[in-house]
Every structure is written in C-alpha cells, then in structure tokens.
N, C-alpha and C positions, 0 to 999 in steps of 0.2 A: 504494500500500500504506500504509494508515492504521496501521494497530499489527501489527509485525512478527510480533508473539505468535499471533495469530487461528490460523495452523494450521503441522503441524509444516513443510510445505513453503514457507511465506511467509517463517518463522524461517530455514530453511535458503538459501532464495536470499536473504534480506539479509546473511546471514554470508561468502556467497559473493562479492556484489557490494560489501561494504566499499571496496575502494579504488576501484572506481569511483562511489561514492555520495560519499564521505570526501577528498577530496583530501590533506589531513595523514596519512593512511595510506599510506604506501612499499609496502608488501607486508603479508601476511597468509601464515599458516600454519596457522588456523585451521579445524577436520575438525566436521563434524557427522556423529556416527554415531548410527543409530536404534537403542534397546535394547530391542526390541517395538513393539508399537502404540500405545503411551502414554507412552514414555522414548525421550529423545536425551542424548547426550554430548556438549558443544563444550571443545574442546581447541585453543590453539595460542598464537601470539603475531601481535601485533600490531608491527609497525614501523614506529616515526613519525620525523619530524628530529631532529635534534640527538642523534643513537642512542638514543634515549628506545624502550625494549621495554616493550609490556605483553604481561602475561603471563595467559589468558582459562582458566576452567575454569570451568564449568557443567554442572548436574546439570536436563535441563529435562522437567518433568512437561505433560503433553498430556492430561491424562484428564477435566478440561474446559477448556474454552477460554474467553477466552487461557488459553495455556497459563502456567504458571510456573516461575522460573528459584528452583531449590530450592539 
C-alpha cells in the first residue's frame, strides 16, 4: 500500500493495523466510521512509551481520490 489515502478502505485498514505497522504504538483506540459515500470520521488515541497519548480527530473527505484529511 503506496499512499494510504487512495480509497476509503486502504485508509481504514492502515488505521487499523497501526501497531502492527508502528512498533512505538502500544495500543490504538482509534474508530473509522463512514458518514456516507464520500465522508469518514477517525476518532481515538494513540498510545506510545513513556505515557506519551496522542490524541487523533479527522474529518476525511473521499469524493476524489486520494482522499483528504479536512
């Protein structure tokens, strides 16, 4: 997978597989939910060492591709 953007499902399985791709990623809580055919939401955090959270909100438009993180 060249640029994770190209479509809403390539987006959605690398969100998915972060801490298998990421080693510095402990866990993930990170949701993609679809808002039609041309909108998703990602919501959640991220959990790296040293209790280091980040915290992910995206608004990602699909309506061409790649898509973009609004």
């Amino acid at each position: 997978m060249n640029n994770p953007l190209n479509t809403a499902e390539d987006y959605e399985l690398f969100l998915y597989t972060l801490t298998d791709q990421f080693p510095p990623v402990n866990r993930s809580t990170i949701t993609f939910v679809r808002r039609g055919a041309s909108l998703a939401r990602v919501a959640g955090k991220l959990f790296l060492a040293r209790e280091i959270r980040l915290v992910v909100r995206e608004r990602i438009v699909f309506h061409r591709l790649p898509a973009l993180i609004d």
